[in-house]
C-alpha positions in Angstrom: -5.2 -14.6 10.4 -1.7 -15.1 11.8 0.6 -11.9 13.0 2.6 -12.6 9.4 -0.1 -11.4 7.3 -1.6 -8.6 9.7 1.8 -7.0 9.7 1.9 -7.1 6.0 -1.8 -5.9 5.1 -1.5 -2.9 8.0 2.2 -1.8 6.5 0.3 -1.4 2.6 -2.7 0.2 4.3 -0.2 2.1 6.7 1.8 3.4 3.4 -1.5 3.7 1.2 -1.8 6.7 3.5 1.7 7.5 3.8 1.7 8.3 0.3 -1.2 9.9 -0.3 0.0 12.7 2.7 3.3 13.1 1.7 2.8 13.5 -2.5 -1.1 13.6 -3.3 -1.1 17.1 -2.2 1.0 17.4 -5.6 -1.3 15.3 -7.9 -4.2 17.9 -6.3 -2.1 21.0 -7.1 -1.5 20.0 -10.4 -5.2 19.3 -11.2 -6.1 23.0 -9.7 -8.1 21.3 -6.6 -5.9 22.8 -4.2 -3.6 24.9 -6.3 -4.1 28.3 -4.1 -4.6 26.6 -1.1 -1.6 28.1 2.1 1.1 26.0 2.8 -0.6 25.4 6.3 -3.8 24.2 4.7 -2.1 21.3 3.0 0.3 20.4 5.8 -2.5 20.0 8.4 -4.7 18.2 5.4 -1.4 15.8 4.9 -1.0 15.3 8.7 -4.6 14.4 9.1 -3.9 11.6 6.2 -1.0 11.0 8.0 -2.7 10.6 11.3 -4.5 7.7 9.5 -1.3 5.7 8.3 -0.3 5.9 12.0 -3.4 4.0 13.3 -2.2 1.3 10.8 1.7 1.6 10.8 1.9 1.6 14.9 0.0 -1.8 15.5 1.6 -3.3 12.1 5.0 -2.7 14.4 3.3 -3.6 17.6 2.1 -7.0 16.0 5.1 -7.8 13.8 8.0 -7.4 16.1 9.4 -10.4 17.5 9.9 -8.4 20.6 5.6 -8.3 21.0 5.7 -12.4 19.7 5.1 -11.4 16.3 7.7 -13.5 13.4 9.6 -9.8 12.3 13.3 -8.8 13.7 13.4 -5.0 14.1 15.6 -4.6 11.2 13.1 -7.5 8.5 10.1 -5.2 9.7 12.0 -1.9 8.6 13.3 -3.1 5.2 9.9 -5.0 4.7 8.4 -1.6 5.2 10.7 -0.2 2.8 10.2 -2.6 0.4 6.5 -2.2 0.9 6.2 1.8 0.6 8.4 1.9 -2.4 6.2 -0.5 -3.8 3.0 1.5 -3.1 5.1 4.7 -4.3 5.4 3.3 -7.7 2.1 1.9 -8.2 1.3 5.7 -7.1 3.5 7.1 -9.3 2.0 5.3 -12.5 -1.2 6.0 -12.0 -1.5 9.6 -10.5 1.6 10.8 -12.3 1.3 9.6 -15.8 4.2 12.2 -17.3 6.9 10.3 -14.6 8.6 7.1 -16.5 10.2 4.2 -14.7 13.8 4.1 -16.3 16.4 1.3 -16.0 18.0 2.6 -12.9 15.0 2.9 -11.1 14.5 -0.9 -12.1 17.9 -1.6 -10.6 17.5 0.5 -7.3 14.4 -1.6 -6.8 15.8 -4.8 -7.4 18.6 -3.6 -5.3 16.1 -3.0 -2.4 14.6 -6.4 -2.7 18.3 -8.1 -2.5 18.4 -6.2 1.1 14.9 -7.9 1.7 16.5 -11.3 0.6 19.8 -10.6 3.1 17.9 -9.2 6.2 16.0 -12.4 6.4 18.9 -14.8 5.7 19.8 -16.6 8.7 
């Protein structure tokens, strides 16, 4: 596999993880898994989830960036990353959080988002 699609499939798996540390903790509460857990508890549980998207999301830089031979400017790895976790948020979002609604102008912010995509990699 070439260093176009190792970036891409580490930045999902990389934000897979992301999300789950950063807002699983809330689908948990809200079940009553965790609900009385300390604060403390469920940051070091996130950053150990975290830790995990790091193992992905360092080499999907590392391998990506033009700088390391990879096809990716700085700023198309960033916005693809973007692009990518907000992607994985909302697949998240619909499926752990069935009460949240995509509206119109979360549509729009998305398509917005993609127009950067488009523009950082224009020559």
């Amino acid at each position: 596999m070439n260093k176009f699609i190792y970036t891409i499939i580490f930045l999902i798996i990389a934000n897979v993880f992301m999300t789950l540390a950063w807002y699983g903790h809330l689908k948990m509460s809200a079940t009553g898994l965790i609900k009385n857990w300390p604060l403390i508890a469920i940051i070091l549980v996130s950053w150990g989830i975290a830790f995990i998207e790091y193992c992905f999301q360092i080499p999907a830089n590392k391998i990506g960036f033009q700088g390391n031979g990879g096809p990716y400017s700085l700023m198309q790895l960033k916005v693809l990353q973007e692009v990518i976790s907000i992607s994985i948020f909302i697949i998240f979002s619909i499926i752990a959080f069935k009460n949240e609604s995509i509206r119109w102008n979360h549509i729009i912010a998305f398509v917005c988002i993609i127009l950067a995509v488009y523009f950082v990699f224009k020559k």
